[in-house]
Structure formats: structure tokens, C-alpha cells
BAVO-714138 format. One line per field, with one value per residue (C-alpha): x, z, y; residue number from 0. Coordinates in pm, 1 decimal, decimal comma, padded with zeros to 6 digits, always signed. Each point is the difference from the previous one (the first is absolute). Layout:
N
c1: (X:...)
c3: (Z:...)
c2: (Y:...)
num: (NUM:...)
END
This chain:
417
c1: (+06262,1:-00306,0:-00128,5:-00091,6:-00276,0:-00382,2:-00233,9:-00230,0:-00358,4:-00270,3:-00186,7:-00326,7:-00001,6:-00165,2:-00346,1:+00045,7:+00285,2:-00170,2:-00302,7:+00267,8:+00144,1:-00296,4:-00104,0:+00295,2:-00005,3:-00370,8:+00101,9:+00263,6:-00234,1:-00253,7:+00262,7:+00118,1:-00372,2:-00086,2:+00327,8:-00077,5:-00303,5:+00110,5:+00217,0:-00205,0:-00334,5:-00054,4:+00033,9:+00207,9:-00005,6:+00326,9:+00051,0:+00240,0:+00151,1:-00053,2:+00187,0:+00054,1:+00128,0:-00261,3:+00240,3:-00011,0:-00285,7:+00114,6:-00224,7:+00069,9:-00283,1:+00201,9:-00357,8:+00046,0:-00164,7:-00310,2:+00099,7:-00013,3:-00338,0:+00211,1:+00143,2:-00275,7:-00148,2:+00267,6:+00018,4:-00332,3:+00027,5:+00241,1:-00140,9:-00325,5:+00181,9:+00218,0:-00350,4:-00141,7:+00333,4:+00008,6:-00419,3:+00055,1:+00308,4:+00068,5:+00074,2:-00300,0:-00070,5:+00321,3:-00031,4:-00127,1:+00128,2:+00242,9:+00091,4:+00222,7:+00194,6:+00220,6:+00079,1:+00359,3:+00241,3:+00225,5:+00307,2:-00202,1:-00339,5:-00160,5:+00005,5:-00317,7:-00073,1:-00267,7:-00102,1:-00126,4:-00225,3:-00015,3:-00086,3:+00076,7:+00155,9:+00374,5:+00112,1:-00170,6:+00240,9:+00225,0:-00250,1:-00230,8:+00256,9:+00098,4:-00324,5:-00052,5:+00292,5:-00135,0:-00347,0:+00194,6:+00197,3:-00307,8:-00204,5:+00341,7:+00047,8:-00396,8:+00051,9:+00322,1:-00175,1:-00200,3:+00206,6:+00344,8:+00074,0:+00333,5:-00083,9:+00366,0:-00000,5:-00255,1:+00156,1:-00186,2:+00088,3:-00129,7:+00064,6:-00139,4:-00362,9:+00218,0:+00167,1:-00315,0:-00193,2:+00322,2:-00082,9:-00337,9:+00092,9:+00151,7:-00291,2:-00326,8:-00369,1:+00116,4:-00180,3:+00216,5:-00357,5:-00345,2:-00293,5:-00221,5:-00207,5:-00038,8:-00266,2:-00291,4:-00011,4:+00284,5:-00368,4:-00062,2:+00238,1:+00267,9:+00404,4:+00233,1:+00297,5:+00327,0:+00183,4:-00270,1:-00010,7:+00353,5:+00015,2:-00290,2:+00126,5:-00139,9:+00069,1:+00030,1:-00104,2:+00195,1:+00002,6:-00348,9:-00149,8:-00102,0:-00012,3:+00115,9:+00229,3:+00173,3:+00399,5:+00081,1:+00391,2:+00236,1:-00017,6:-00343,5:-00362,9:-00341,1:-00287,7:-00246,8:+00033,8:-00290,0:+00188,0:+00294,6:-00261,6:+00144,5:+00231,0:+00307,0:+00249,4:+00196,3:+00161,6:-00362,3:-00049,1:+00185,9:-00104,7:-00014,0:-00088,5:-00144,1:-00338,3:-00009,0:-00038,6:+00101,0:+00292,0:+00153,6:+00282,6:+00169,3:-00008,2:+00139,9:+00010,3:-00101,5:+00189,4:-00206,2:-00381,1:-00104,3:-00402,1:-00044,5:-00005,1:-00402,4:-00113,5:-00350,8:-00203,8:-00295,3:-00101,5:+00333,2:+00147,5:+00391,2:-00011,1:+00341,7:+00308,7:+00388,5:+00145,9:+00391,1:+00130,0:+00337,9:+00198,4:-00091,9:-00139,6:+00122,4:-00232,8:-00133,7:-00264,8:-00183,5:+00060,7:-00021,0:-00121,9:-00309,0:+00026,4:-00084,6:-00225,0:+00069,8:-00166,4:-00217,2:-00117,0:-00364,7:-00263,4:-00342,9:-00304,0:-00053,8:+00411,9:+00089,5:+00236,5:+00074,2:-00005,4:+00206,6:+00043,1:-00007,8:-00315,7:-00299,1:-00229,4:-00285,3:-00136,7:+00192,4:+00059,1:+00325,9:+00310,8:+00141,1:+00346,7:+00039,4:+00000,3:-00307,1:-00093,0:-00289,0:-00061,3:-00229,6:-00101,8:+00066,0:-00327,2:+00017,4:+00019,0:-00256,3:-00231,7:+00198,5:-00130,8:-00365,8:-00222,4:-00126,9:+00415,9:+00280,8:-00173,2:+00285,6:+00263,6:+00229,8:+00298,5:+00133,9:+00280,8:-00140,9:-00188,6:-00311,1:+00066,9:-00250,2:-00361,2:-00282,2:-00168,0:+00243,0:+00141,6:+00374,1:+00193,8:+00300,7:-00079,0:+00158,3:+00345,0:+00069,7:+00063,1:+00328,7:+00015,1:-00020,0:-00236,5:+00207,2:-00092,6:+00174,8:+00121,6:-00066,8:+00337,8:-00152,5:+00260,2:-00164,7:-00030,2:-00114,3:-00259,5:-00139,9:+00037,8:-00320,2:-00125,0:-00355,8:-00341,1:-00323,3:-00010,6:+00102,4:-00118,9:-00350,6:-00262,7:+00064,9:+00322,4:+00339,0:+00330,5:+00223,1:+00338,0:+00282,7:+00051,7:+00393,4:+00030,0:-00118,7:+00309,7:+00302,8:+00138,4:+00040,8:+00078,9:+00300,7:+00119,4:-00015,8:+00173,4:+00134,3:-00165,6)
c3: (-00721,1:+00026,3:+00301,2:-00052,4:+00223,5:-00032,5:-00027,5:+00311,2:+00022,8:+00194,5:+00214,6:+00148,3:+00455,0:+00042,6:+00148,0:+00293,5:+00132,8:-00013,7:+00189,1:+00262,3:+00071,1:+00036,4:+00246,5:+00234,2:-00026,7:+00155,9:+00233,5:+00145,4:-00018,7:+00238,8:+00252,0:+00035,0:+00010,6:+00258,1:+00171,6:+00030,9:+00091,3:+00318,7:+00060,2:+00016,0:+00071,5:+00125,3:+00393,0:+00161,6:+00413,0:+00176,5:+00347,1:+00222,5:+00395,4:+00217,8:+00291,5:+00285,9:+00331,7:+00345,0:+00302,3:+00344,1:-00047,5:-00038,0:-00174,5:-00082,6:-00258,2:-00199,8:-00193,0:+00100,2:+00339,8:+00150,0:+00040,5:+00325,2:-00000,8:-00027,6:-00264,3:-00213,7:+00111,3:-00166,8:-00304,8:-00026,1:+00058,1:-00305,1:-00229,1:+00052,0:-00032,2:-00346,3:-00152,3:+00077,2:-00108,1:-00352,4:-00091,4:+00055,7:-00188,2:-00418,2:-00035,6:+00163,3:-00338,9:+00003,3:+00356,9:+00064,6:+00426,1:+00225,2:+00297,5:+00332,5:+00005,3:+00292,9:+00320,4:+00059,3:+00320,6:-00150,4:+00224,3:+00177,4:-00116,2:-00298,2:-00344,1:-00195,2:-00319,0:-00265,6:-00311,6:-00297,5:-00296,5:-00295,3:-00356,6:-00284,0:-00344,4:-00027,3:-00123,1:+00341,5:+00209,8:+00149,0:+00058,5:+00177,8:+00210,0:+00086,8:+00080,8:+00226,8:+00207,8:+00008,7:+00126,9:+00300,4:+00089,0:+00056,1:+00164,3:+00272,7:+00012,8:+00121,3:+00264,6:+00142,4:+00376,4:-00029,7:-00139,1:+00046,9:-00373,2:-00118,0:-00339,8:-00122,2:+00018,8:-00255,3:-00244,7:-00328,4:-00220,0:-00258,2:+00021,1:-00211,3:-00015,8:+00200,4:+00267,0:+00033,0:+00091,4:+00206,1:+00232,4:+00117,8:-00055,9:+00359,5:+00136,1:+00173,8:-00143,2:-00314,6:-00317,5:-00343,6:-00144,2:+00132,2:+00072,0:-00202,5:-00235,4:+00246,4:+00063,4:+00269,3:+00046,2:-00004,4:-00066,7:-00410,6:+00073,1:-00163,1:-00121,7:+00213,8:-00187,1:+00022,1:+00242,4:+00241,7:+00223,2:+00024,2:+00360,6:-00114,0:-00037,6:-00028,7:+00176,7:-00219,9:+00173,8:-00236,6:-00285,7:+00044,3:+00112,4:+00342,0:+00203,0:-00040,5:+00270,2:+00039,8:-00032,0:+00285,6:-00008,7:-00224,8:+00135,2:+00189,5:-00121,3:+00213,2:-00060,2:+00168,8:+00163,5:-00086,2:-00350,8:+00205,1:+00136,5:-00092,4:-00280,9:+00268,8:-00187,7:-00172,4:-00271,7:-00159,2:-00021,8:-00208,8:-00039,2:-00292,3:-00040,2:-00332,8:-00118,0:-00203,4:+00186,8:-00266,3:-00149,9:+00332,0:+00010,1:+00247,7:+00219,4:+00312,7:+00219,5:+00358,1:+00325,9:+00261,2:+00110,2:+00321,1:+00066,3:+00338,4:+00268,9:+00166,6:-00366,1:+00024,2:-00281,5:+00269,3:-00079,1:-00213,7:+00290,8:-00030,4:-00367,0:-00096,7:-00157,5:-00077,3:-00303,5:-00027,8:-00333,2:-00093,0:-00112,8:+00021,4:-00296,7:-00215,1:+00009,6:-00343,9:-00146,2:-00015,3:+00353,8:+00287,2:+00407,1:+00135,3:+00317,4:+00348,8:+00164,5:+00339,5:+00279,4:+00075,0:-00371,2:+00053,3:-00281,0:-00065,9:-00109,3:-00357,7:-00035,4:-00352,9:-00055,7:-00277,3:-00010,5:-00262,6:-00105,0:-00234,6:+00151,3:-00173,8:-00185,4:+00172,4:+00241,2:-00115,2:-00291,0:-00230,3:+00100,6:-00229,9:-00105,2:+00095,1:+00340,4:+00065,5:+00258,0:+00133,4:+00171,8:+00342,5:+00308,1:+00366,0:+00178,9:+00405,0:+00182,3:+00157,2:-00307,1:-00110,1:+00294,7:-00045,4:+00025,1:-00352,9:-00107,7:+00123,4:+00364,9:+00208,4:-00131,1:-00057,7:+00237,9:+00097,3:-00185,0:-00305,7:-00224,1:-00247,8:-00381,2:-00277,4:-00052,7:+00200,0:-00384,7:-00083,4:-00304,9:+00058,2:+00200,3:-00032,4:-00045,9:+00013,8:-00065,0:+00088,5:+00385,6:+00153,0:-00279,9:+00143,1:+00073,8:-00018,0:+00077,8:-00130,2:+00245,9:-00070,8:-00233,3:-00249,7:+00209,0:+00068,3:+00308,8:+00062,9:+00289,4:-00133,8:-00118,8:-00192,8:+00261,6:-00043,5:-00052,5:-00104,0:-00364,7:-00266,0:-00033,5:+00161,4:+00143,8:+00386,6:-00027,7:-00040,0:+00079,4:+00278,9:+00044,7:+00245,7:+00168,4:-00132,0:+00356,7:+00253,3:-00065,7:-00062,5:+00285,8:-00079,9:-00388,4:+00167,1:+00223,7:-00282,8:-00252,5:+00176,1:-00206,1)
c2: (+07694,2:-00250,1:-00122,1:-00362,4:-00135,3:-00040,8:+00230,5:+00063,8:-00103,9:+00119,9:-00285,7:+00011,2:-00040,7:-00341,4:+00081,3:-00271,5:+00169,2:+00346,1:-00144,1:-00167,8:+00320,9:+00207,7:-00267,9:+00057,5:+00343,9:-00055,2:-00254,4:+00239,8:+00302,0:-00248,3:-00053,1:+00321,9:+00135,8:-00296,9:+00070,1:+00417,2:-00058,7:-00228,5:+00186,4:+00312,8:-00098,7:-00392,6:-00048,2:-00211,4:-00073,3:+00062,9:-00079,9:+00231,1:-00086,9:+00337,6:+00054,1:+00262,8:+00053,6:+00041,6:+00165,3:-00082,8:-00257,1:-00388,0:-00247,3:-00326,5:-00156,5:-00254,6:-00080,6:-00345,5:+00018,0:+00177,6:+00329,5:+00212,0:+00220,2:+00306,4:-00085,1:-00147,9:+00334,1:+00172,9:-00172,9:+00055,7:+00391,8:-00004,5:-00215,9:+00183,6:+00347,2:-00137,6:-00091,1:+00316,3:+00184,0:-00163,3:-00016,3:+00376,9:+00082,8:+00009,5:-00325,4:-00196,7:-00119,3:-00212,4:-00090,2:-00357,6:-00139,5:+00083,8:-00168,2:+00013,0:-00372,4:+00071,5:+00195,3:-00125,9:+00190,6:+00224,4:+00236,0:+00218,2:-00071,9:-00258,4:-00014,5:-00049,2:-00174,8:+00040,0:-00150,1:+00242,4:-00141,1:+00192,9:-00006,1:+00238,7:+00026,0:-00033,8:+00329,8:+00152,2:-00206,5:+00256,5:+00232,7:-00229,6:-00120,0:+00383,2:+00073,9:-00309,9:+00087,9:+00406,9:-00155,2:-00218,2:+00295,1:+00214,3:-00269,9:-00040,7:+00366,3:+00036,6:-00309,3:+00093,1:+00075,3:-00307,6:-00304,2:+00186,8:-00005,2:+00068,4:+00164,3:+00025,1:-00337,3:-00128,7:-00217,1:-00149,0:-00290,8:-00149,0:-00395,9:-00309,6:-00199,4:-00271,8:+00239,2:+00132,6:-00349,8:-00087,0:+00270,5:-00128,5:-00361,6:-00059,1:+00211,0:-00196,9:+00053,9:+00207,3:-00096,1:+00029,3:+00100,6:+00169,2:-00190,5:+00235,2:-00194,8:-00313,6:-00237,1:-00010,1:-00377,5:-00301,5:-00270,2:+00090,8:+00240,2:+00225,0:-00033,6:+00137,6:+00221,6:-00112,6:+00163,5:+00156,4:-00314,1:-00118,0:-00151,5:-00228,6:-00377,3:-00304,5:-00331,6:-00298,9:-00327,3:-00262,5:+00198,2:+00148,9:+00348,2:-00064,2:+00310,7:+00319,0:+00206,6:+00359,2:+00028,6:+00257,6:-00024,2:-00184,2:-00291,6:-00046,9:-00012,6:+00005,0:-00225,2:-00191,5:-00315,0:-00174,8:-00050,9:-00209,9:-00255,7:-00326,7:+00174,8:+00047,6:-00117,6:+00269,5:-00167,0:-00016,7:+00372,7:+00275,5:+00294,5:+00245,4:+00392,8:+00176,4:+00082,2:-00334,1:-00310,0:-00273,6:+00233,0:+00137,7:+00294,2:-00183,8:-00361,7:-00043,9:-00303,1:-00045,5:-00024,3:+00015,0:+00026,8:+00137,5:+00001,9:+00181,2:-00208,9:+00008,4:-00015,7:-00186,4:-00092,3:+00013,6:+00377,5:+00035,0:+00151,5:+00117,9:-00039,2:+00126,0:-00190,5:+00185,0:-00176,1:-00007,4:+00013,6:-00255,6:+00311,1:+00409,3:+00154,1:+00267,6:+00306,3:+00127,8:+00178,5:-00294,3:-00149,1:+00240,0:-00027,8:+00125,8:+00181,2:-00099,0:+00182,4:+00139,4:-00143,1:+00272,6:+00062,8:+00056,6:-00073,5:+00144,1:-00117,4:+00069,2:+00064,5:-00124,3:-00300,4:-00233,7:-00375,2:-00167,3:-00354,0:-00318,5:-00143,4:-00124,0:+00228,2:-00080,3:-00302,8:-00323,3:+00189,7:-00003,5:+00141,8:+00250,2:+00048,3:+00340,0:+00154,3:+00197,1:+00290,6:+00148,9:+00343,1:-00082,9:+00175,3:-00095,9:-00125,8:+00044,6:-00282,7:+00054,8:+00021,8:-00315,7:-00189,9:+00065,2:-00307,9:+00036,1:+00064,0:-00218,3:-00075,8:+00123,5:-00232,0:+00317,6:+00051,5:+00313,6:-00167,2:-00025,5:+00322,5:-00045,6:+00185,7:-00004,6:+00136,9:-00120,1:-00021,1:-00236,2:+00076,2:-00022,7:-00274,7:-00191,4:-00385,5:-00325,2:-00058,7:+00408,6:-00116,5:+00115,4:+00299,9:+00390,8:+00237,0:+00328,5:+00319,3:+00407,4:+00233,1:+00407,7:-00057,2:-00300,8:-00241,7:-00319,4:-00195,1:-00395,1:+00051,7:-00309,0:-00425,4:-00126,8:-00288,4:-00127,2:+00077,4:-00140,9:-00045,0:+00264,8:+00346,7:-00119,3:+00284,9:+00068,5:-00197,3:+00154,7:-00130,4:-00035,0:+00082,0:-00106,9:+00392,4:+00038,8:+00291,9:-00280,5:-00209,1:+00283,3:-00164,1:-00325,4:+00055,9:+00173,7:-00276,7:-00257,4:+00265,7:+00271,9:+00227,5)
num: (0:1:2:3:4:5:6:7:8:9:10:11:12:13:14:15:16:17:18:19:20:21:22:23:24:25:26:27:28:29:30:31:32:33:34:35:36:37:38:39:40:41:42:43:44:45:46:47:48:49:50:51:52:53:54:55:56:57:58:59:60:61:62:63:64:65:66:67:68:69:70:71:72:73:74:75:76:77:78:79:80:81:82:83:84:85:86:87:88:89:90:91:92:93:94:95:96:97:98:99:100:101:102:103:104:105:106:107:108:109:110:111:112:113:114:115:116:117:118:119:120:121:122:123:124:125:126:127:128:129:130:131:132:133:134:135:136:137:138:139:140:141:142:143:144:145:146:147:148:149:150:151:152:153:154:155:156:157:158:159:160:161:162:163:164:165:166:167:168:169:170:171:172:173:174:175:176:177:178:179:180:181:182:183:184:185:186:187:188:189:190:191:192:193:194:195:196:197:198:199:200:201:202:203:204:205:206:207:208:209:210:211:212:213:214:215:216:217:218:219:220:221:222:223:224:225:226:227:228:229:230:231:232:233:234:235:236:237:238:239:240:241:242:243:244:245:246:247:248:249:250:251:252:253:254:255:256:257:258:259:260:261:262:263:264:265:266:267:268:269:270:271:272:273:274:275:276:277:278:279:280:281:282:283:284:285:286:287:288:289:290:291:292:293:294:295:296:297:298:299:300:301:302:303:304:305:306:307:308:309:310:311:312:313:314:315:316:317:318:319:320:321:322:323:324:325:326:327:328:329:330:331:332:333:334:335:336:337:338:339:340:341:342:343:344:345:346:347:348:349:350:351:352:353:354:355:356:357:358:359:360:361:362:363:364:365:366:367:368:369:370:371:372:373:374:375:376:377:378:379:380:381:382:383:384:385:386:387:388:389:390:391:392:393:394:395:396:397:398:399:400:401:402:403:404:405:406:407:408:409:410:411:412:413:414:415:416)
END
């Protein structure tokens, strides 16, 4: 029997598709290598929510308000202890911040809340987080007597870049970023980050930068009320918050303007203003409040604080596009009102901040924006509103601020806050 067909022939494998398939086989080989080694080696920050129980003691720190003394005392005590805790354990390689947000009343004592930063590769994920938990334990078990620390009830979870800003976003004078790396003057000065400042806004007079101001809840700013003379009228002012001037995050129109009632521009006495916003604002990483301070709050000569604004770089200089900080010094009053200084034109209402040398100042235009000072927990405080001075950065003449403390009353019976 014959099998009819053709015979077979042997064909040579076309070159190009031998080079296309070695390709992918390399192409795959890369991924999977880049994808190992990711996996394995490359760090990546994960963000956890801590909480645990304190018995018999209640505490009520929303993060939204000034906190009692005892309490900012405590949440200092831990904070200070979890640093100390995790630099000295295994894993203070992967460590980077942690945090207390809140002290909230819980049945039969509080509840306290923390936020955990951390980096490391992906594969160590479930260790980490074991040993993060094993380190909180120990640091409750050793404060028991002191805080009243419920160890058995330490809880750990690991939540989300957004979760994570969410937590602080409600809270007063938190920064979504470190200053580290900032500038020493505003005049030829250096770029704020984005997200260090984000209470700083500026007031638009008709489209224009005009002044700057402070947003201190969701719905109120601070400013000064030399920048309402003859500009009453709030339809002609919106106001917008972001690093960037001319390309805002967000604009918001005006309601209301209330410049304090003795305000003189003989001496720029009273020079304070509340701005009402149309509608309240949504807090985000970008827009938060500053905190009040507390009547009391007491500064010291030579205390660090920051100035930040969108005022000109220097005397009648440009203004830049975006905002700009400076790290200064508070000057006595008394050293303020030196014939050869400011000739005693400075209130006990108002404070001096600068360097006698005069190389950092805020300028024109910066009026109305904050001088804002850290507590012993990096939360910042507005203790002061740029107001005048005489020129820019000069020698033997720094600037003077409307004293935020000296009118805590009557910020609260415009506000209520």
C-alpha cells in the first residue's frame, strides 16, 4: 500500500523571529529580576494607626483645639518614649516618625491614637509590622504606673498614604511635610515646599495678591487691617491657598471683613482683621489651620519662628510667585524700642522678629500673613500677623507684628473660637 503525499522538507527558523523571541524571553527575565528585587530589597514607606486604652484617666484632645497642658504633657511623654523605644530597637533602620493625633474619652478612661511612619522592602511587611506592635507592647507594659496603659489593648493597623493624611488633616498647626531644608529670609529669599505651610493664604484685592492672612478654622482667616483700608467691600476680595500664587489649589470668595474696632493707622495700633469665608472649606493635605495660641503663651527672646509669604523680594522689589518663609528670632520689646531701633513705637500689643543685622524680614505685600511659632511637639501656633516696619530687612530694623495672645479675647467674641 502507498502512501500518497509529499515528501517533507526541512526549512530554515527565520532569523527575525529568533531574535524576537530571545528579546521577550529578556524582557520577562528584566521584570521578574526588577520585580524580585522590589520585592526583596527596594523600600517602600507604609503608614500604620496605633491605638490603646489609658484607665481611669479621661482626656479629651480632639487635635483640633489647644490642648489641656496635661495632656500635651502626655502626648509628649509618649511620643518622646515611642522615639526612644524604636531608635533603640532592630528596626530603627526602617523607622522614620511617629506621632500621637488624638486623646479622645473612652468607658472608663481614653483611648489614644498614634501615627507610625515606616519604610522597608515589601517582602519584610509582616514582620515589620509584628515587630512594631512587640515594641508598643513593651513601651505600655514599662508605663503602666505612669500613663495607666492598658497593654492588652494595643492595636496596630496598617492604613493608606490618604488615611494616613486624613488623620492630621482636621488637626491645627500640623505640617504634611518638615521644614528641614528652609530658607533664612522671605527678601531674596527661599521656596517654600508644598505642604509645610498650609494655613498660609493670600488675599486677592480684584484679582491681585494683596495681603496675605492665616486660616485658623474652616471658615475664618486672620490678617491685618491695614490691608482693608478703603478695600471694604467684600465682593472685591477672594481668597486662595497653595504655595503658587497665580495657579492656586483652591479659591474661595469672601463674606465678611471685620478689622478690629480701635484700629489706628496713627502707630498701627489694633492692627488685626477676621475674614469670613462665603462657604467652609474642605480640609486637605494642602489646606489645613494653624493653631491659636493660648492667651498666656509666653515668648522669649531669641525663640525661633518662621515668617512666610508672597511679598516682595526685597524693597519695592518684585513679587514672586511662590510663597516664601524665613526662620527669625524674637527681639524684646524693649530692645525694639531703643532710640537708635524703632523709638518706642512698639506696643505691648505688638512683638519685634528678625535680626538686629538685618538680613531677614518679611516685606511689602506679606502684611496680614503669620508669624507662627512650634511647641516641644513640632505643632505650630500663630503668635503673630506681619504689620509694619521700616523698610525691608534693613540693619537695626526688624519687623513688627500684631501680638496674636493680646487679642484671644476678642477673636473669640467675633468667632467663637
Amino acid at each position: 500500500m502507498y502512501r500518497y503525499g509529499t515528501a517533507s522538507q526541512r526549512r530554515s527558523w527565520p532569523l527575525c523571529k529568533t531574535i524576537l523571541i530571545f528579546l521577550g524571553i529578556v524582557a520577562i527575565l528584566g521584570v521578574t529580576i526588577g520585580l524580585l528585587v522590589h520585592f526583596l530589597a527596594v523600600g517602600k514607606i507604609y503608614h500604620y494607626q496605633g491605638d490603646f486604652l489609658i484607665s481611669g484617666v479621661t482626656y479629651n484632645d480632639s487635635c483640633e483645639n489647644v490642648a489641656s497642658q496635661i495632656s500635651r504633657n502626655l502626648s509628649k511623654d509618649i511620643e518622646t518614649k515611642m522615639f526612644d523605644e524604636f531608635q533603640n530597637s532592630n528596626i530603627y533602620k526602617e523607622y522614620i516618625n511617629s506621632q500621637v493625633i488624638k486623646l479622645l474619652p473612652y468607658p472608663n478612661g481614653s483611648n489614644v491614637q498614634l501615627h507610625l511612619t515606616f519604610k522597608f522592602p515589601p517582602a519584610k511587611r509582616e514582620v515589620i509590622k509584628a515587630e512594631i506592635k512587640a515594641i508598643l507592647l513593651k513601651m505600655l507594659k514599662d508605663n503602666m504606673a505612669s500613663w495607666h496603659a492598658v497593654p492588652a489593648s494595643v492595636k496596630l493597623m496598617e492604613i493608606s498614604k490618604t488615611n494616613a493624611e486624613m488623620l492630621t488633616n482636621k488637626c491645627c498647626g500640623r505640617q504634611l511635610v518638615s521644614t528641614i531644608g528652609a530658607g533664612n529670609r522671605i527678601v531674596n529669599g527661599k521656596n517654600a515646599l508644598t505642604g509645610v505651610w498650609p494655613w498660609q493664604a493670600s488675599m486677592k484685592w480684584k484679582g491681585q495678591h494683596h495681603c496675605g492672612a492665616s486660616l485658623i478654622s474652616s471658615r475664618w482667616l486672620l490678617s491685618a487691617a491695614h490691608c482693608f483700608t478703603k478695600k471694604t467691600n467684600p465682593e472685591d476680595w477672594t481668597v486662595s491657598f497653595g504655595t503658587r500664587v497665580n495657579k492656586p489649589y483652591m479659591t474661595q470668595k469672601v463674606q465678611n471683613i471685620i478689622s478690629h474696632e480701635n484700629f489706628s493707622r496713627a502707630g498701627i495700633q489694633n492692627d488685626i482683621a477676621l475674614v469670613q469665608l462665603a462657604k467652609e472649606v474642605s480640609f486637605s493635605k494642602h489646606v489645613r489651620r494653624i493653631c491659636l495660641p493660648e492667651a498666656k503663651m509666653k515668648l522669649s527672646e531669641n525663640d525661633s519662628v518662621v515668617v512666610t509669604g508672597w511679598g516682595a523680594l526685597y524693597m519695592n522689589g518684585p513679587l514672586p510667585n511662590i510663597l516664601q518663609e524665613a526662620f527669625v528670632k524674637i527681639i524684646d520689646n524693649k530692645v525694639c524700642n531703643a532710640p537708635h531701633v524703632l523709638s518706642g513705637w512698639v506696643t505691648d500689643k505688638m512683638l519685634c522678629a528678625g535680626f538686629m543685622s538685618g538680613k531677614a524680614d518679611a516685606c511689602q505685600n506679606d502684611s496680614g500673613g503669620p508669624l507662627v511659632y512650634p511647641d516641644s511637639r513640632n505643632i505650630w501656633h500663630l503668635v503673630g500677623i506681619v504689620s509694619w516696619g521700616d523698610g525691608c530687612a534693613q540693619k537695626n530694623k526688624p519687623g513688627v507684628y500684631t501680638r496674636v495672645t493680646a487679642y484671644r479675647d476678642w477673636i473669640t467674641s467675633k468667632t467663637g473660637l
